[in-house]
C-alpha positions as CSV (number, residue, x, y, z in Angstrom):
1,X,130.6,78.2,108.4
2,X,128.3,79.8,110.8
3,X,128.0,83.0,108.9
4,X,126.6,84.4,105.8
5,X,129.4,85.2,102.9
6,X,128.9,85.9,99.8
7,X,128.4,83.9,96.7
8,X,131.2,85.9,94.9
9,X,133.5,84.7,97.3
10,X,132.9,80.6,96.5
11,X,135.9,78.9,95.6
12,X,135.0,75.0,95.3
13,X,138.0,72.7,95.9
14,X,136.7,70.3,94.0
15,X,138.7,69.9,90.2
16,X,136.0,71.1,88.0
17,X,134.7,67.7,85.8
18,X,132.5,67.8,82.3
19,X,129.5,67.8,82.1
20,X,129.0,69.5,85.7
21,X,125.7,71.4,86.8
22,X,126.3,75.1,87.0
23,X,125.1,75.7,90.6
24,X,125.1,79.5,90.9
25,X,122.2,80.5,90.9
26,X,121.5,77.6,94.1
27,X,124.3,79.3,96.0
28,X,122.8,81.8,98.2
29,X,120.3,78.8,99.5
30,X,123.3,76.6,100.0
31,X,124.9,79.2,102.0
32,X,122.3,79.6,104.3
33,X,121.4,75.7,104.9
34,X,125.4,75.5,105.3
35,X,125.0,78.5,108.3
36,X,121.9,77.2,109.7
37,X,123.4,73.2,109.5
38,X,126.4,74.5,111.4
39,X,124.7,76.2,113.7
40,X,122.7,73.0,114.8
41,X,125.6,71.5,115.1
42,X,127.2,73.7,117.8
43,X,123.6,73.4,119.7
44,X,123.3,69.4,119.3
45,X,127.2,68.2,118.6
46,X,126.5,64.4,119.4
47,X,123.9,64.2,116.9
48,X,125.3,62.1,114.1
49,X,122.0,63.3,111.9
50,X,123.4,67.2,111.5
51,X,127.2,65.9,110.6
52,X,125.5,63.9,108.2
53,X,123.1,66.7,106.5
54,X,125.9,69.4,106.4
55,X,128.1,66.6,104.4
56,X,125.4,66.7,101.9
57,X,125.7,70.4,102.0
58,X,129.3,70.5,101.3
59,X,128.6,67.7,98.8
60,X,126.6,70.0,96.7
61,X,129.0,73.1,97.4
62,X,132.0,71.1,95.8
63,X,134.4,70.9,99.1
64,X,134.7,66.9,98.7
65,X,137.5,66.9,102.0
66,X,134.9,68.7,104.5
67,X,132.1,66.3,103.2
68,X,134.6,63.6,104.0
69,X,135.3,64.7,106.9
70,X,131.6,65.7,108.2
71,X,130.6,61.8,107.0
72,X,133.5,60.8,108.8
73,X,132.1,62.1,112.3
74,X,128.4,60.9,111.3
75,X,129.8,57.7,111.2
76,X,131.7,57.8,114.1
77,X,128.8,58.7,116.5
78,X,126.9,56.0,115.1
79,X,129.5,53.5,115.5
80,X,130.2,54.6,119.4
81,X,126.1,54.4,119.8
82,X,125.7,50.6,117.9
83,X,128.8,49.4,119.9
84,X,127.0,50.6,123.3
85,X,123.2,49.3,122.7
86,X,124.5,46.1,122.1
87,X,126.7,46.1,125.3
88,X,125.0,43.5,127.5
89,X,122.6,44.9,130.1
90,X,123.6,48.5,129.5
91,X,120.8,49.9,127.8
92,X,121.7,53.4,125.9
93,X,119.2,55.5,124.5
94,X,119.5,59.1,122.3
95,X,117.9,62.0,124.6
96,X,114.3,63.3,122.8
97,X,115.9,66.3,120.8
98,X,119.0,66.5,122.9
99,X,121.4,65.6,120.5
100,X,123.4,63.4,123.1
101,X,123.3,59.8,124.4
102,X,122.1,58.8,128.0
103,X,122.1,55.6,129.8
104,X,118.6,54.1,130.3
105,X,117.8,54.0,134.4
106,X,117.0,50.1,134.1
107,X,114.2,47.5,133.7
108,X,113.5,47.3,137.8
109,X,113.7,51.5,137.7
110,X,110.4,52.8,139.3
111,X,110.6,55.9,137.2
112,X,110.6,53.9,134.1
113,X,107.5,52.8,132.8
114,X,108.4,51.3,130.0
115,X,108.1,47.7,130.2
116,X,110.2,45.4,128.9
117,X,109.0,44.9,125.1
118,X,108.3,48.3,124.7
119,X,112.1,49.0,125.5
120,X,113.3,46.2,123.7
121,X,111.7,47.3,120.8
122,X,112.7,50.8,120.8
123,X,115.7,49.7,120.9
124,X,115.4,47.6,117.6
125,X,114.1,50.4,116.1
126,X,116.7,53.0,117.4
127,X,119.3,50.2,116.1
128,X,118.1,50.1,112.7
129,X,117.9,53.5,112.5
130,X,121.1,54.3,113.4
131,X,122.7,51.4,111.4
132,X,120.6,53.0,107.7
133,X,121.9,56.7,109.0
134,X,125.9,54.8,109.1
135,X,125.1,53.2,105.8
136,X,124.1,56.4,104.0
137,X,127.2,58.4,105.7
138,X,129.6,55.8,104.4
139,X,127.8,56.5,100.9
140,X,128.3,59.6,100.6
141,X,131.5,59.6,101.7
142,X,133.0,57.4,99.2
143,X,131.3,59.6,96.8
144,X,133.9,62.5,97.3
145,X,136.7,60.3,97.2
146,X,137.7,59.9,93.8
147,X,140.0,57.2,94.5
148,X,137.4,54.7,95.9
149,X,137.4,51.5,95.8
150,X,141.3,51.1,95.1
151,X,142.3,53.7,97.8
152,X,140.4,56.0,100.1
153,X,141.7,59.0,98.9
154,X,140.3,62.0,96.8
155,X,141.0,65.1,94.8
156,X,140.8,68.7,95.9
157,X,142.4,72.1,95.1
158,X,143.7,74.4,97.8
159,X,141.4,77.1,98.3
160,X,140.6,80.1,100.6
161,X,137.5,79.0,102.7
162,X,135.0,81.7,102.2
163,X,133.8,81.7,105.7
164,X,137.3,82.1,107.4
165,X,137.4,85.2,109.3
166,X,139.9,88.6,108.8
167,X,142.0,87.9,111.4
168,X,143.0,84.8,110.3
169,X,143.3,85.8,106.6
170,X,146.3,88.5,107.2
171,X,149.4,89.1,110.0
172,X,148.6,91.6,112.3
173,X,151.3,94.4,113.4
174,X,151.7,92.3,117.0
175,X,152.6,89.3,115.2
176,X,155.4,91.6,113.1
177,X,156.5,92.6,116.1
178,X,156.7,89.2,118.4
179,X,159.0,88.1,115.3
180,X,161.2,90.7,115.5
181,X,161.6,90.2,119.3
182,X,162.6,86.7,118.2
183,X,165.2,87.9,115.5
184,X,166.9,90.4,118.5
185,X,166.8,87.4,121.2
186,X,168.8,85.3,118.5
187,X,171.2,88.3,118.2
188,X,171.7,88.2,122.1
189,X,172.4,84.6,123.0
190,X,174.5,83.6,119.9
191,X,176.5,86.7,120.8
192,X,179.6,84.9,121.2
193,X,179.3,82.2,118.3
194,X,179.0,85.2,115.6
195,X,182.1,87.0,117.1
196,X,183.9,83.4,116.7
197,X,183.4,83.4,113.0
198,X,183.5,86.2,111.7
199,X,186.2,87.9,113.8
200,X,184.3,91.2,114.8
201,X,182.1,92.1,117.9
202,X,178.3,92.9,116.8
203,X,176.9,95.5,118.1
204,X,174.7,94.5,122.2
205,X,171.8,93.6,121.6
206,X,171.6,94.3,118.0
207,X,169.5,92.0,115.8
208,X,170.5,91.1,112.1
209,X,167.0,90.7,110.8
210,X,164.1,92.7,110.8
211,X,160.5,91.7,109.6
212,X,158.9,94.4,107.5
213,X,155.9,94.8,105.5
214,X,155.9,95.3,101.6
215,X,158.5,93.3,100.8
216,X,158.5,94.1,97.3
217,X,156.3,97.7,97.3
218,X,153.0,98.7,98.2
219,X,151.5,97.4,95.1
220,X,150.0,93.6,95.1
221,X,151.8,90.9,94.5
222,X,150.4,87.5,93.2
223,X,146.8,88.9,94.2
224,X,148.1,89.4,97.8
225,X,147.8,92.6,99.4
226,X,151.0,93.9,99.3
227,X,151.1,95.1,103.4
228,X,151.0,91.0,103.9
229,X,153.6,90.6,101.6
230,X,156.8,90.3,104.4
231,X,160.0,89.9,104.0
232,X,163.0,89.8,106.1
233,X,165.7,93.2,105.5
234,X,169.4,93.3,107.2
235,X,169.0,95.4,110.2
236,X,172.6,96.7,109.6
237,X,175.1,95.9,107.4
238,X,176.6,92.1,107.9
239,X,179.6,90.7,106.4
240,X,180.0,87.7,104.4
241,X,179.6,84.4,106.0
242,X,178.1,85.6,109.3
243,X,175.8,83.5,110.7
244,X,172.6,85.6,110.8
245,X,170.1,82.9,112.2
246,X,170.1,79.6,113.9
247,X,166.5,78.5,113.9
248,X,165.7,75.5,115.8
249,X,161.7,74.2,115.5
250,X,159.3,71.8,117.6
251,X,157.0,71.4,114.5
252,X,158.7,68.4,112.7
253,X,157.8,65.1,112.0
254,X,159.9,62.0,110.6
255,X,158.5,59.0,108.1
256,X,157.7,55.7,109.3
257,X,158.2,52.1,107.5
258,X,156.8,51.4,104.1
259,X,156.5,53.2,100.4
260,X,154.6,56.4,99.6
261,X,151.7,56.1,96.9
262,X,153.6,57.5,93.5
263,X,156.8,57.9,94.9
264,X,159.9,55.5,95.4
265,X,162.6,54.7,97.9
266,X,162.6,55.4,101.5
267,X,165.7,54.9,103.8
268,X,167.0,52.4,106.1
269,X,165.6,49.3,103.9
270,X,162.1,50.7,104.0
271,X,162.3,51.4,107.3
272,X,162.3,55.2,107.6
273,X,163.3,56.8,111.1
274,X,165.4,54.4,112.8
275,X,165.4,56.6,116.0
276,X,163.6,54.6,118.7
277,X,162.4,58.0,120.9
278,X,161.2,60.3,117.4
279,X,159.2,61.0,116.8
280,X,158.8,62.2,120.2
281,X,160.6,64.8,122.0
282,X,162.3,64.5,125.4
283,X,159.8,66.4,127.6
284,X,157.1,64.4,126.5
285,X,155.3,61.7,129.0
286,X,153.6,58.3,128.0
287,X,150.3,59.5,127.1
288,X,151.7,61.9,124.5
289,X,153.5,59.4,122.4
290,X,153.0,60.2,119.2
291,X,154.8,57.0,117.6
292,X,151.5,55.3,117.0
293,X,150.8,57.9,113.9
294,X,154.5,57.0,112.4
295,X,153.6,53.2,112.5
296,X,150.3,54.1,110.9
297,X,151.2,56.3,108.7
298,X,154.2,55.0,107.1
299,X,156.2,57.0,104.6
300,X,153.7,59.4,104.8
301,X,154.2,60.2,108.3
302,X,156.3,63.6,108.7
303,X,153.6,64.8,106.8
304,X,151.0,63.9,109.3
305,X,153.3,64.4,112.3
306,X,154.3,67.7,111.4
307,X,150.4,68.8,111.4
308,X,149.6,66.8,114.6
309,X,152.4,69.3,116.3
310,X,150.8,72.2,115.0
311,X,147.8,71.5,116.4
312,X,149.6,69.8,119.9
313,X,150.8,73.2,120.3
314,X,148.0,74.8,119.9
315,X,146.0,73.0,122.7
316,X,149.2,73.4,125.3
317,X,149.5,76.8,124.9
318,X,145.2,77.4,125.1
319,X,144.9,79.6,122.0
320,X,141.5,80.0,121.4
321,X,141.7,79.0,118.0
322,X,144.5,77.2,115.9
323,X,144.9,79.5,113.4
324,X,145.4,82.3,115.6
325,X,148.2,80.7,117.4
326,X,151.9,82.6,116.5
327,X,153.2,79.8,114.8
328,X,150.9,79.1,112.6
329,X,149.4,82.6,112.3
330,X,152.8,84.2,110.6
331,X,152.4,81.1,107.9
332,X,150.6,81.8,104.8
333,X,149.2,79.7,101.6
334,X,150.1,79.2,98.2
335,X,146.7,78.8,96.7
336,X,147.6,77.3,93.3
337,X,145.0,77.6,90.5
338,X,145.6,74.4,88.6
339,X,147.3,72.1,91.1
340,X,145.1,69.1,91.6
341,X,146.7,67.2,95.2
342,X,145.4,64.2,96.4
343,X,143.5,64.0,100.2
344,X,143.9,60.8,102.5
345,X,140.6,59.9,104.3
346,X,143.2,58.3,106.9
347,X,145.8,60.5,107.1
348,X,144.4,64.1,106.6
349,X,141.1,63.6,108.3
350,X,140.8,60.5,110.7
351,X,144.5,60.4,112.2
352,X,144.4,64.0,113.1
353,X,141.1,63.9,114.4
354,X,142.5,61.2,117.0
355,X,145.3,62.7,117.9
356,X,143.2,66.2,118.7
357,X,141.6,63.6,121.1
358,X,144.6,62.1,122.4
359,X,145.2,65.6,123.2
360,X,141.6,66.3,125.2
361,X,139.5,67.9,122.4
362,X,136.3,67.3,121.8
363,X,136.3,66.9,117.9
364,X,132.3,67.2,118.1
365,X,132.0,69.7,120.0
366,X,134.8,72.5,119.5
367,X,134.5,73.8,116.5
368,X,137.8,75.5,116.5
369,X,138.9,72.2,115.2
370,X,136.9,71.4,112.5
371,X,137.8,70.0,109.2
372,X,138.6,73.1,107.0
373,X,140.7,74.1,109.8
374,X,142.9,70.6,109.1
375,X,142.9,71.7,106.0
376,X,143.9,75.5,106.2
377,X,147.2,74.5,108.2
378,X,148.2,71.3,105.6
379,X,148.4,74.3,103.0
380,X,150.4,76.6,105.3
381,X,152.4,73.7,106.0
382,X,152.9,72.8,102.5
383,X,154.3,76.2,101.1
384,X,156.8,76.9,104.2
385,X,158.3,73.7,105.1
386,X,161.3,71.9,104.4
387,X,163.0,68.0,104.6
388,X,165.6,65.7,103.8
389,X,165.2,62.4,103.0
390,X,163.4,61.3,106.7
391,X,162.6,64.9,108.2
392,X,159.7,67.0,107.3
393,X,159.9,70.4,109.5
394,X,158.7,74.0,109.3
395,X,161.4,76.6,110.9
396,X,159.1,79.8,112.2
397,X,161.7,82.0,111.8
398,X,163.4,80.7,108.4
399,X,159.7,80.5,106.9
400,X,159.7,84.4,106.5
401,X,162.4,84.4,104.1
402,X,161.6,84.9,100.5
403,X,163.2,82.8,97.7
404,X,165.5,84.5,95.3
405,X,167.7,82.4,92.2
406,X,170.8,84.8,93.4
407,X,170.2,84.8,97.1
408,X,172.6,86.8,99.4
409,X,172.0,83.7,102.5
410,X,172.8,80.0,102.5
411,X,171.4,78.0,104.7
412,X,171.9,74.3,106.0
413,X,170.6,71.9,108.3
414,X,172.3,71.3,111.3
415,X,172.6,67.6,113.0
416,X,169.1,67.5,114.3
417,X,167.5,67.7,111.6
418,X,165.3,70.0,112.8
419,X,167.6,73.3,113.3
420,X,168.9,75.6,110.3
421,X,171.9,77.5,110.6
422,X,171.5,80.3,108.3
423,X,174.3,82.5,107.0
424,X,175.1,85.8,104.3
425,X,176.7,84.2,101.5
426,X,178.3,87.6,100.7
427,X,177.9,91.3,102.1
428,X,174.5,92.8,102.7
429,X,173.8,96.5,103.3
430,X,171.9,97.5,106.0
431,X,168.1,97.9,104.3
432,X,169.0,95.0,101.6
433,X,166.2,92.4,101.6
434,X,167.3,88.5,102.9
435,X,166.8,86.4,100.1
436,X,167.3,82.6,100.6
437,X,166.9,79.7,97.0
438,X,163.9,77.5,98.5
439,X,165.4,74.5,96.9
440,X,169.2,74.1,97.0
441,X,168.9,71.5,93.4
442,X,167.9,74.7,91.6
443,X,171.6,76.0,91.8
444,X,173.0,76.2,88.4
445,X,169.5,74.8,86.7
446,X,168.4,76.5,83.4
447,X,165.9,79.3,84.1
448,X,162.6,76.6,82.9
449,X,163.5,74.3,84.7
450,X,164.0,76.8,87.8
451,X,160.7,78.3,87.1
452,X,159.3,74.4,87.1
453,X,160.4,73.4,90.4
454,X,159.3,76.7,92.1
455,X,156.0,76.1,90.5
456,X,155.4,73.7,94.1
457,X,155.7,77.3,96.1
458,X,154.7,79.8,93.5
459,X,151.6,80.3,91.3
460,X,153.6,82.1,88.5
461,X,156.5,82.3,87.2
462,X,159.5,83.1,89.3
463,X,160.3,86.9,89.2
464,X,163.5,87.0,91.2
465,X,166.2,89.2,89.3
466,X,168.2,86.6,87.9
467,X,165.0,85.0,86.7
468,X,164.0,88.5,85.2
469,X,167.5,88.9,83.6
470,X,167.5,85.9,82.2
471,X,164.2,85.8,80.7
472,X,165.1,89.1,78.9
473,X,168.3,87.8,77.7
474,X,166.4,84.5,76.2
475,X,164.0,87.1,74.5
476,X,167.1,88.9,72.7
477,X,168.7,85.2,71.4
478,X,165.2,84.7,69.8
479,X,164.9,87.8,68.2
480,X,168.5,87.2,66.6
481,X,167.2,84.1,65.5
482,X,163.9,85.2,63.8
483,X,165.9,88.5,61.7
484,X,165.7,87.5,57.9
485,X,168.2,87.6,55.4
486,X,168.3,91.6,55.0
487,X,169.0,91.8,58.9
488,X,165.5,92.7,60.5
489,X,163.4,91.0,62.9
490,X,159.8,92.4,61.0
491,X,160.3,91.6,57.2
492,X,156.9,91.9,55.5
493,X,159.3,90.6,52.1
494,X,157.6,88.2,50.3
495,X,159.3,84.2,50.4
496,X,161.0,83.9,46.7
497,X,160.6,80.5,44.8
498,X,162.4,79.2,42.2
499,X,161.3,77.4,39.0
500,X,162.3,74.3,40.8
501,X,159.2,74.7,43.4
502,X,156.6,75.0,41.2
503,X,157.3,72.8,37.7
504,X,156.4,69.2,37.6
505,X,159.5,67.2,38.3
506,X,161.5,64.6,36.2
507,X,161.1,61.3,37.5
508,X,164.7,59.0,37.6
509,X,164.8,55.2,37.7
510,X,166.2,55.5,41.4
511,X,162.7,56.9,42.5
512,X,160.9,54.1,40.9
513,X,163.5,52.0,43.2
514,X,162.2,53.8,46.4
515,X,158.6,53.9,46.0
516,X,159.0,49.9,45.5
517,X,161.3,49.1,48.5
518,X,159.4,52.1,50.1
519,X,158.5,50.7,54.4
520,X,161.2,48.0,54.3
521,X,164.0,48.1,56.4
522,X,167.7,46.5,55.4
């Protein structure tokens, strides 16, 4: 947000309502406030006023969840600064222009001159201030969430943030490349399992898969560039039912006790995971129990899990920014025009935000980890991961694959719950693109209600070859249907009537009957 873009590129997330102002020609003035707001904020990041004047920003700009979230910090800092000026003979006070809270040097200090009234009252004053600067945050945050008062949630539409920068918008050839280094080191250690099943010896060090740009020709595809269209091709021919992957991921998280909002059921009585460790995993220590977030979170909580590891692994492994880091960086969106989704105030902003700091970042201060970033990786995550009734988990090999109604490789999910074990369903030529069916319920469904379903992953219509096929076949049956009586499909003849149609008719004593008894039922 720290840099110019322009006004062409503006994609509010907010769902357009009637009646709104058209804002466009305010745009190029918003932009800049929004760089210069930003900018203040990197220079002052404990100053609760700046958080609060870029949500206003973002308020006007139509990006509800970021003016949420901006609020959200506002009110945060002012909360931390209230609770310590009225912590007994402790006296806090806001450095002049510093944008950061210091501890006063005392009432007997000989370098304070202040004497006690004066500091008392500055202190009423600094109070009051703060508390109207709270109240005003907590107003305009309930303003973009739609839901308020009955839930603190609102509406927004996945979108491309304008300001995100090019290397975070497309996979780079050493991101190709690290994959395929993963798809040959799953050739070499599961060497002996594949020999096991399938009776042959594969060739050393051979891998199965290989990564490779236009997956589907050099043309676009669904307004993507079609270079960042991947797909995964056999790297040699591979016979039916060998296992060509087994994909084992960290980035999972399991649901906690309670109902979801619009949904119904969850296992175990209501009680979700019954495993005492998860949603933890063994090499973690004390301090980096995550269970808190399942017991907060509820049924929502693989949802939120699965975005806290994300981001965990991005701090342990020191990427400079999230979105560069591999896993996530090889993820891409499905920005759907019309899809309206819901945001949580709780669980997409606040939750996350503490976990970051359970994990040692400065929320304030880094913006690496700032709102629309939350939000970036909860779309990736949406369009590449896959669950069961408890588990929610993103595979980051098994996320390259793309979706086909015929696919040529099953896949199922192994004990875990958070390994897929992914194998040709029949032969595939060496060159033949992997094609997997995202949602194994589709099998055997009518191509509309196919179509429907992949709706939650695609932004058209499915255009897999069986879908194609079908669709064409459909297209025949209704031209059958529509031929007239002389046996063509584009009659001009005109509609013949009889004398019947157009004289007055007799009228019997049985109609008089009807018209009298007409509405009653026997």
């Amino acid at each position: 947000m720290d840099h110019a873009f322009s006004a062409r590129d503006w994609q509010p997330t907010k769902p357009p309502e009637p009646g709104e102002e058209d804002i466009s020609s305010k745009l190029p003035g918003l932009i800049s406030l929004l760089n210069h707001q930003t900018r203040c904020i990197y220079d002052k990041p404990y100053q609760p006023r700046f958080w609060y004047d870029r949500a206003k920003t973002l308020t006007a700009l139509r990006y509800p969840e970021l003016a949420a979230g901006d609020a959200q910090k506002a009110i945060k800092l002012c909360s931390d600064a209230l609770d310590r000026l009225s912590e007994d003979g402790n006296p806090w006070r806001l450095g002049h222009a510093a944008g950061f809270w210091m501890r006063g040097g005392g009432y007997d200090d000989n370098d304070d001159d202040d004497d006690d009234v004066v500091v008392a009252t500055r202190d009423d004053q600094l109070e009051q201030r703060l508390a109207n600067l709270q109240s005003e945050a907590f107003e305009l945050q309930i303003r973009n969430l739609y839901y308020y008062p009955n839930y603190f949630e609102g509406r927004v539409r996945s979108r491309l943030y304008p300001w995100m920068r090019e290397e975070h918008r497309a996979r780079s050839d050493e991101l190709i490349r690290r994959v395929n280094r993963e798809f040959a080191r799953f050739s070499r250690v599961r060497r002996e399992e594949i020999k096991a099943c399938n009776g042959a010896s594969p060739d050393e060090g051979a891998p199965f898969c290989v990564l490779r740009r236009y997956a589907f020709g050099n043309g676009a595809r669904d307004g993507q560039d079609g270079s960042d269209v991947l797909g995964v091709f056999a790297a040699k021919d591979i016979p039916k039912g060998t296992p060509i992957l087994v994909d084992p991921s960290e980035t999972w998280g399991c649901i906690g006790p309670g109902s979801k909002r619009r949904s119904t059921g969850n296992p175990h009585d209501g009680r979700g995971c019954t495993d005492p460790i998860h949603p933890n995993l063994p090499s973690e220590n004390t301090s980096q129990d995550l269970r808190w977030i399942r017991e907060r979170t509820g049924s929502a909580a693989a949802d939120v899990l699965l975005r806290c590891r994300f981001l965990i692994h991005s701090i342990r492994d020191q990427v400079p920014h999230p979105l560069s880091h591999p896993l996530i960086a090889r993820l891409t969106p499905t920005y759907r025009q019309e899809k309206t989704n819901l945001f949580s105030l709780d669980h997409d902003i606040v939750v996350p935000n503490e976990c970051l700091q359970q994990f040692g970042i400065d929320i304030f201060a880094d913006p690496a980890y700032d709102t629309w970033v939350l939000f970036t990786l909860a779309a990736r995550i949406e369009n590449n991961s896959w669950s069961d009734p408890v588990h929610k988990c993103v595979s980051p090999l098994f996320s390259l694959f793309n979706h086909s109604c015929a696919p040529n490789v099953d896949w199922t999910i192994g004990r875990d719950h958070t390994t897929l074990w992914v194998r040709s369903s029949r032969e595939v030529a060496r060159g033949e693109q992997l094609f997997v069916m995202y949602d194994h319920f589709l099998l055997g469904q009518p191509l509309s209600e196919r179509r429907k379903r992949l709706r939650r992953w695609l932004d058209a219509d499915c255009q897999c070859s069986l879908c194609v096929q079908e669709e064409k076949e459909e297209e025949r049956l209704r031209g059958e249907r529509n031929k007239c009586d002389c046996g063509c499909s584009g009659c001009n003849k005109e509609v013949q009537t009889s004398l019947w149609d157009v004289e007055k008719k007799p009228v019997f004593p049985e109609d008089s009957y009807r018209v009298e008894h007409r509405g009653e039922r026997e």
